[in-house]
C-alpha positions in Angstrom: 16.4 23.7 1.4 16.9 20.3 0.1 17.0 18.9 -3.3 13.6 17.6 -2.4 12.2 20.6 -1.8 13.8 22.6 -5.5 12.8 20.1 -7.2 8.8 19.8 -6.0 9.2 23.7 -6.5 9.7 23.2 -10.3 7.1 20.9 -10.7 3.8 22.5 -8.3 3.5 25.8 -10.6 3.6 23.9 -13.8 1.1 21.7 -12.5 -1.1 24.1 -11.3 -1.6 26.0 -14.6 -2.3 22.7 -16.5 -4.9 21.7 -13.7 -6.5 25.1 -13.6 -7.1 25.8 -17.2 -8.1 21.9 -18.1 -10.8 21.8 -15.3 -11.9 25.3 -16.8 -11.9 24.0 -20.6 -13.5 20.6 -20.0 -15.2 21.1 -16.3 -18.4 19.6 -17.8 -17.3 17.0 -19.7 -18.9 13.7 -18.0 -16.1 10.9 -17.7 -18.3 8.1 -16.2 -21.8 6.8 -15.3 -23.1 4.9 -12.0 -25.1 2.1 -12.5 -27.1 0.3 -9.5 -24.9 -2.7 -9.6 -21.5 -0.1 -9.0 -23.6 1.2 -6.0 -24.3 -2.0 -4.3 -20.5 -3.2 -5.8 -18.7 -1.1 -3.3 -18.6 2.1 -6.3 -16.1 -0.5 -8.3 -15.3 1.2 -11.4 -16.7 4.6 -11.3 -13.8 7.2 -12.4 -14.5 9.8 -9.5 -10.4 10.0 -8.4 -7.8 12.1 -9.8 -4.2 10.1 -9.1 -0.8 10.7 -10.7 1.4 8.6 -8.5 0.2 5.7 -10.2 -2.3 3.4 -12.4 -2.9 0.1 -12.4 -4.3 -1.2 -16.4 -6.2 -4.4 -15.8 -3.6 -6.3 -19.0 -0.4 -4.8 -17.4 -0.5 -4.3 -13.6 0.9 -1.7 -11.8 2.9 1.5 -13.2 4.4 3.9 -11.1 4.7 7.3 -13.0 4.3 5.3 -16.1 6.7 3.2 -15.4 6.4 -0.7 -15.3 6.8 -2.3 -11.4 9.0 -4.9 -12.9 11.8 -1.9 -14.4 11.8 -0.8 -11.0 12.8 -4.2 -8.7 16.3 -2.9 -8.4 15.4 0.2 -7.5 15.8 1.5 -3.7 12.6 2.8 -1.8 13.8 6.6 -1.6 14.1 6.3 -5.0 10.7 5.1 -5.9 9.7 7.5 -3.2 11.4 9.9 -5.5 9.7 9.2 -8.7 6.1 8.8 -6.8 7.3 12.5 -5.6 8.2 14.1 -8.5 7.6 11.7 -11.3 11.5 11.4 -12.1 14.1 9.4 -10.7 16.4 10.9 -8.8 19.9 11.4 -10.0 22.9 10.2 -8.0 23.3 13.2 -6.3 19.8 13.7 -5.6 19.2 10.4 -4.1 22.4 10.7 -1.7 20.8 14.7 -0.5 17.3 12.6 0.0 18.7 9.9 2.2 20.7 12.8 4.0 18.0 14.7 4.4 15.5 11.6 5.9 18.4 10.8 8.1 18.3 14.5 9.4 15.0 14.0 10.5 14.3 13.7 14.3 14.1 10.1 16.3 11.0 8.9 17.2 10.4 10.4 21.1 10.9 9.0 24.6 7.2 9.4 25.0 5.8 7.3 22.2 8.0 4.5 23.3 6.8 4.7 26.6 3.2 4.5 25.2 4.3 1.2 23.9 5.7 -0.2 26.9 2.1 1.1 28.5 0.2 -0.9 26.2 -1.3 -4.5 27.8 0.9 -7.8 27.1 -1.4 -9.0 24.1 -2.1 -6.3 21.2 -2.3 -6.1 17.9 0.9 -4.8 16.1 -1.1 -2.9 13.7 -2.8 -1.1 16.5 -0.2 -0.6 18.8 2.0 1.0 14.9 -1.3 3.4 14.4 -1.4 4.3 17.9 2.2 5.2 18.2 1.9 7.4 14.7 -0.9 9.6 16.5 1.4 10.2 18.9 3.5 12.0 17.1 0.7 14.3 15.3 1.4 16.9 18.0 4.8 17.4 15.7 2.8 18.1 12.6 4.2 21.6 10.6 0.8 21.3 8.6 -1.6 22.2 11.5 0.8 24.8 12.9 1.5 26.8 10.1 -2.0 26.5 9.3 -3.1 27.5 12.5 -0.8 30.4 12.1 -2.3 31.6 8.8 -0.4 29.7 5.8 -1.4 30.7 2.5 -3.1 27.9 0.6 -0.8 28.0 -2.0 1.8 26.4 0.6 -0.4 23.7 1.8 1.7 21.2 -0.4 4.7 22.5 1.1 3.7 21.6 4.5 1.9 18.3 4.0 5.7 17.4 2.1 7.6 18.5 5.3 5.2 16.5 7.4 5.3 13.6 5.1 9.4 13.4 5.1 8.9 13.4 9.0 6.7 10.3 8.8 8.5 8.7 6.1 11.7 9.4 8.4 10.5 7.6 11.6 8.3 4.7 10.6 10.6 2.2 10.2 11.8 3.0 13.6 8.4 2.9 14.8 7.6 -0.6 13.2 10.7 -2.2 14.6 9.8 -1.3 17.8 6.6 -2.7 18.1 7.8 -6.1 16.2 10.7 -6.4 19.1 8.1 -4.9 22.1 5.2 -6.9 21.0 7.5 -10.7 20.4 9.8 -9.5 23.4 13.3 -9.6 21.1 14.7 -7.6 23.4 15.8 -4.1 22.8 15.0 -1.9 20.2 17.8 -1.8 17.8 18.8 2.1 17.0 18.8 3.5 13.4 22.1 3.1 11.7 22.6 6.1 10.0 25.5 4.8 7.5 22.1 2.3 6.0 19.4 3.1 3.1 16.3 3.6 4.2 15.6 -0.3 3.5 18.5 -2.0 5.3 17.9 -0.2 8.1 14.4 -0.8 8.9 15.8 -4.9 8.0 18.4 -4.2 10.8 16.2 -2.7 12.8 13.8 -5.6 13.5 16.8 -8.0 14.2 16.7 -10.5 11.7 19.3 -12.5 11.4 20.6 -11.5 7.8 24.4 -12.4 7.4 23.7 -12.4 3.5 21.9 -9.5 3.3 19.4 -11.3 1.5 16.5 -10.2 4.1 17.4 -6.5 4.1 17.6 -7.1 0.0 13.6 -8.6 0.1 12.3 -5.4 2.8 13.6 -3.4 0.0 11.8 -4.9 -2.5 8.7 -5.4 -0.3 8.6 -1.6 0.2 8.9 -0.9 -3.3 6.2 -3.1 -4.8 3.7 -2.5 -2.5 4.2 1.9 -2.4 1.5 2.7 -4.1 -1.5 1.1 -6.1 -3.9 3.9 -7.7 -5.4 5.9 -4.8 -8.9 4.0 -5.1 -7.9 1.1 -2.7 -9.6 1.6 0.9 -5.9 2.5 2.7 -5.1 5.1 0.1 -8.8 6.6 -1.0 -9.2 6.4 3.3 -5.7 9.0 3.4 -6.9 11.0 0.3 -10.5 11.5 1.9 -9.3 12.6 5.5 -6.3 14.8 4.1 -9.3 16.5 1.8 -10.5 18.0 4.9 -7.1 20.0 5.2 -6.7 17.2 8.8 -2.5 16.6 8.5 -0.7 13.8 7.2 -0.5 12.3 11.2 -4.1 12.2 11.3 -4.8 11.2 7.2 -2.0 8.1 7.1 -3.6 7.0 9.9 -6.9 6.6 8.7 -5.1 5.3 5.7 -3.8 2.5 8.1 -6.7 1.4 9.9 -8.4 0.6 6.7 -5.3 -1.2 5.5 -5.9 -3.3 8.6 -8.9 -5.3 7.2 -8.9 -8.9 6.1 -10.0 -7.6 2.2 -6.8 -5.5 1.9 -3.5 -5.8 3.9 -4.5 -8.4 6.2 -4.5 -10.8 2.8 -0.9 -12.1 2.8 -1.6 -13.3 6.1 -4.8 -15.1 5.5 -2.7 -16.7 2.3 0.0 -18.0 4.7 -2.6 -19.3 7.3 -4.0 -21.1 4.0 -0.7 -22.3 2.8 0.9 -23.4 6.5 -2.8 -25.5 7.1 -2.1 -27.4 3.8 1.3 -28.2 4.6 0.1 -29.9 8.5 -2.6 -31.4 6.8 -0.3 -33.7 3.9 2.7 -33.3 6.3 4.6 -31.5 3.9 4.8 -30.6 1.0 2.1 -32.1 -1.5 2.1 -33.5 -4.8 0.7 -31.6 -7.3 -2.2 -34.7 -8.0 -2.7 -34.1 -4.1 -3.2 -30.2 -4.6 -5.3 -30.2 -7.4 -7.4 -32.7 -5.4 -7.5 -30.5 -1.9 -8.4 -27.5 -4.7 -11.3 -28.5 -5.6 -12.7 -30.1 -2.9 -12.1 -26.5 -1.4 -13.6 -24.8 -4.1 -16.4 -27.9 -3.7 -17.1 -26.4 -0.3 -17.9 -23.0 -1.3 -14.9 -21.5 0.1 -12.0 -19.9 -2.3 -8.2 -20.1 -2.7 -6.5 -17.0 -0.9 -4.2 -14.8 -2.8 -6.2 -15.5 -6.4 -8.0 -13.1 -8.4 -7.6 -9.5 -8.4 -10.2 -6.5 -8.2 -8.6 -4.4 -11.6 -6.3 -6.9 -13.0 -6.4 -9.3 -15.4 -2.9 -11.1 -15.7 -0.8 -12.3 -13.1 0.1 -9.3 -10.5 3.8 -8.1 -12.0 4.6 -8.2 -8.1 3.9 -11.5 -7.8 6.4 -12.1 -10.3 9.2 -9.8 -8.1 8.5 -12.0 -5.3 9.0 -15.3 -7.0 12.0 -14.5 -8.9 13.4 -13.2 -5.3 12.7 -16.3 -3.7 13.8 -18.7 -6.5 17.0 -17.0 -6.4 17.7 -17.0 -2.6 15.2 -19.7 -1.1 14.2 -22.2 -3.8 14.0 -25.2 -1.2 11.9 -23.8 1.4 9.0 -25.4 2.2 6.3 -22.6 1.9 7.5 -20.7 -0.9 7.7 -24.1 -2.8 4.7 -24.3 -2.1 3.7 -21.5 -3.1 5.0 -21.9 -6.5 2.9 -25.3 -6.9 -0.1 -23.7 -6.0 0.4 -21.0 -8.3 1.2 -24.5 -11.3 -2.1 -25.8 -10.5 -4.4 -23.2 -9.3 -5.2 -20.5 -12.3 -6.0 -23.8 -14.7 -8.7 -25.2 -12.3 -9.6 -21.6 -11.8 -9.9 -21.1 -15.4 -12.4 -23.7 -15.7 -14.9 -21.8 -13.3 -17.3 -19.5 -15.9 -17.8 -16.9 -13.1 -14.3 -16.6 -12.3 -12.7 -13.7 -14.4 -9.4 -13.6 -13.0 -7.5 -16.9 -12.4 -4.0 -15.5 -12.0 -2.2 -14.8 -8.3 -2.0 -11.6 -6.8 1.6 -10.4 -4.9 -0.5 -11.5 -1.8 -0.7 -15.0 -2.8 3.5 -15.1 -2.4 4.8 -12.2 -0.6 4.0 -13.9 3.1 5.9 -16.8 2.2 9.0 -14.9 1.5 8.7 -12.9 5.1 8.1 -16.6 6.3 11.2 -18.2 5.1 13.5 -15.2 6.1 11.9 -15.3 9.3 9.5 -13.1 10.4 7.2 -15.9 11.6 5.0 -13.9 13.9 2.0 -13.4 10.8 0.3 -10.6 12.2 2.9 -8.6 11.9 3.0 -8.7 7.8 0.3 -6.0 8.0 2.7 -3.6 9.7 5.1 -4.1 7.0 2.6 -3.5 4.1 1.9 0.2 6.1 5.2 0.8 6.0 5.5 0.8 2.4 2.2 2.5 1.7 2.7 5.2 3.6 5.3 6.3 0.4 2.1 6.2 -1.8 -0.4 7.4 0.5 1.6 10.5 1.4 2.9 11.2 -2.2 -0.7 11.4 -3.1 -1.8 13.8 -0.5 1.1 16.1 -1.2 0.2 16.2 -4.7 -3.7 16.7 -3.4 -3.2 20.0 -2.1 -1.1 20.9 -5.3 -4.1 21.0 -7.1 -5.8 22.0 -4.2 -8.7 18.9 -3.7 -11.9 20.5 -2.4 -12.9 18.3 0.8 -14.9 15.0 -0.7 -18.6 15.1 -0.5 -20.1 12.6 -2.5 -24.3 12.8 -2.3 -25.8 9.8 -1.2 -29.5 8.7 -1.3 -32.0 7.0 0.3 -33.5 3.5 -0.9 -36.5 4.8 -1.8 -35.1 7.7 -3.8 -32.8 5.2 -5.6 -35.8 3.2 -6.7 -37.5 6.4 -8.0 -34.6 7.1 -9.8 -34.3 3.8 -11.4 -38.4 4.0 -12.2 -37.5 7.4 -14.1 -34.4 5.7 -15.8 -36.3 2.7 -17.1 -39.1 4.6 -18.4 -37.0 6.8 -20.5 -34.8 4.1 -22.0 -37.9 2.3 -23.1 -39.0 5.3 -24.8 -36.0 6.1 -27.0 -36.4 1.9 -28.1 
């Protein structure tokens, strides 16, 4: 048994018991309301999730574990992996057993990359990434031990071991469908003797001799883990896993919502935005030229990618990350310089705009220009590299799921015409307490 393993031990009873005697002591204690405009809003707001991994406080941005994104930049992803875990770093020694025991894991199979190779000559990268991840569901501990009669008090036990094993091979599995689906030749084997980080970097071929790409995919993974469970990739995992399906089965839910233009495909739609301005002034623009081109788009009725934020209401901490990274290591590219110029004229114009309530950039309005500059032109790919990272939160969150053991979700829905009666009903007895 692993370090990994003790130290989840430790933490699952004490849990428990906390869980278990608050929901008995405050069980009908009412937390939050639904109004008609959250119900047509996409249910924006309403407190309905219970998530530990992380929270993200509209005036600070994202905390993992109660700790600020920013104090982890330095950090490796089996470390933040780690904390999302447990809710501790891991110590020295801890860290080097974790690597050990991700790097015990098995390869990805002979069959899954002959599913790739079957796949036709123009596909997705997301789809062919999902597709392969099923593959390997027939490999899931949780639906065998379950199968064979585990007691529910181990469900967390088996959703960890089938998490580790998914954790384990997706790099592998993401490198192979960047080299398959660009034809860069032959996949590139794990190097055992790398962190987690490096050698998914290595893995896609890159040329890195400063290790300044392999230092960004680390980064990348570790800003975009995890990001409260309400977003559609995570809440997706989290509502699948609820119905006791495996990790194989939840993750990839997770990823097909992650997929859509309104949540991982928007780094990719900021690039588009950022490469069309530089072919339209032929470079790089003043910033007179920007602020024009700004509002005749916003003139137009159209908005500028990568600005604004659902919860928050400063600039995205990870936005920050990424432009400290690239200052550091690619201040003269052309995209990330642009980049920071829209992000000097942008939030002012924005600011101006009564209905706009967040003006500041999110870490999608930068991070694509960074994967741009290092190299990894082939944009549809980005969204494979946001799943990779997610994955850590999405599968922290279901382990810690069947800790407290989440009954399967089942919100009640209604019909239009009950809504209305309900509204009717609402009305009438507000006006008579006025």
């Amino acid at each position: 048994m692993s370090k990994i393993h003790v130290k989840m031990r430790e933490k699952v009873g004490k849990y428990r018991e906390k869980a278990k005697h608050f929901a008995e002591e405050h069980g009908d204690t009412v937390i939050s309301e639904v109004t008609v405009r959250q119900l047509f809003g996409g249910q924006r707001g309403v407190k309905s999730l219970l998530c530990d991994t992380s929270i993200v406080p509209p005036d600070k941005g994202l905390l993992i574990r109660g700790i600020p994104i920013l104090d982890l930049v330095n950090k490796l992803p089996e470390e933040v992996y780690w904390l999302l875990l447990t809710g501790e770093l891991p110590s020295e020694e801890e860290l080097r057993d974790f690597q050990d025991d991700l790097k015990s894991r098995p390869r990805v199979p002979d069959y899954t990359w002959a599913m790739l190779h079957s796949l036709p000559g123009v596909y997705h990268p997301m789809a062919a990434f999902n597709t392969l991840l099923l593959s390997l569901e027939r490999h899931s501990k949780f639906r065998q031990q379950y199968t064979e009669g585990m007691p529910k008090e181990e469900h967390w036990y088996a959703m960890l071991e089938d998490s580790l094993d998914i954790i384990a091979l997706i790099p592998e599995l993401a490198a192979g469908v960047y080299r398959a689906r660009y034809e860069l030749g032959n996949r590139i084997p794990p190097d055992r003797d790398l962190d987690w980080g490096a050698n998914y970097a290595n893995m896609l071929g890159i040329d890195d001799p400063d290790g300044s790409f392999a230092e960004l995919i680390r980064l990348y993974m570790v800003l975009h883990s995890d990001h409260e469970s309400g977003n559609v990739s995570a809440h997706t995992a989290h509502c699948v896993a609820s119905s006791l399906a495996d990790p194989y089965y939840a993750v990839s839910a997770g990823l097909n919502g992650l997929a859509g233009p309104l949540h991982g495909l928007a780094n990719q739609q900021v690039l588009m935005w950022l490469l069309g301005v530089l072919e339209k002034f032929g470079g790089n623009p003043s910033k007179k030229q920007l602020e024009d081109f700004v509002h005749e788009t916003l003139n137009s009725g159209q908005v500028i990618p990568g600005y604004g934020h659902a919860v928050l209401r400063v600039v995205d901490p990870r936005f920050t990350a990424i432009m400290n990274f690239g200052k550091q290591h690619c201040p003269d590219g052309p995209v990330f310089k642009l980049a920071q110029t829209v992000f000097e004229v942008v939030p002012d114009i924005l600011k101006g705009i009564h209905k706009i309530s967040d003006p500041w950039p999110n870490v999608d309005s930068i991070s694509g220009s960074l994967l741009y500059q290092c190299g990894v032109t082939q944009h549809p790919f980005y969204t494979v590299f946001f799943a990779v990272s997610r994955a850590l939160g999405m599968t922290s969150q279901i382990v810690w799921s069947r800790v407290w053991n989440e009954p399967i979700e089942r919100p009640k829905s209604v019909n239009f015409e009950t809504l209305e009666k309900m509204v009717k009903e609402a009305e009438k007895g507000n006006s008579k307490k006025k």
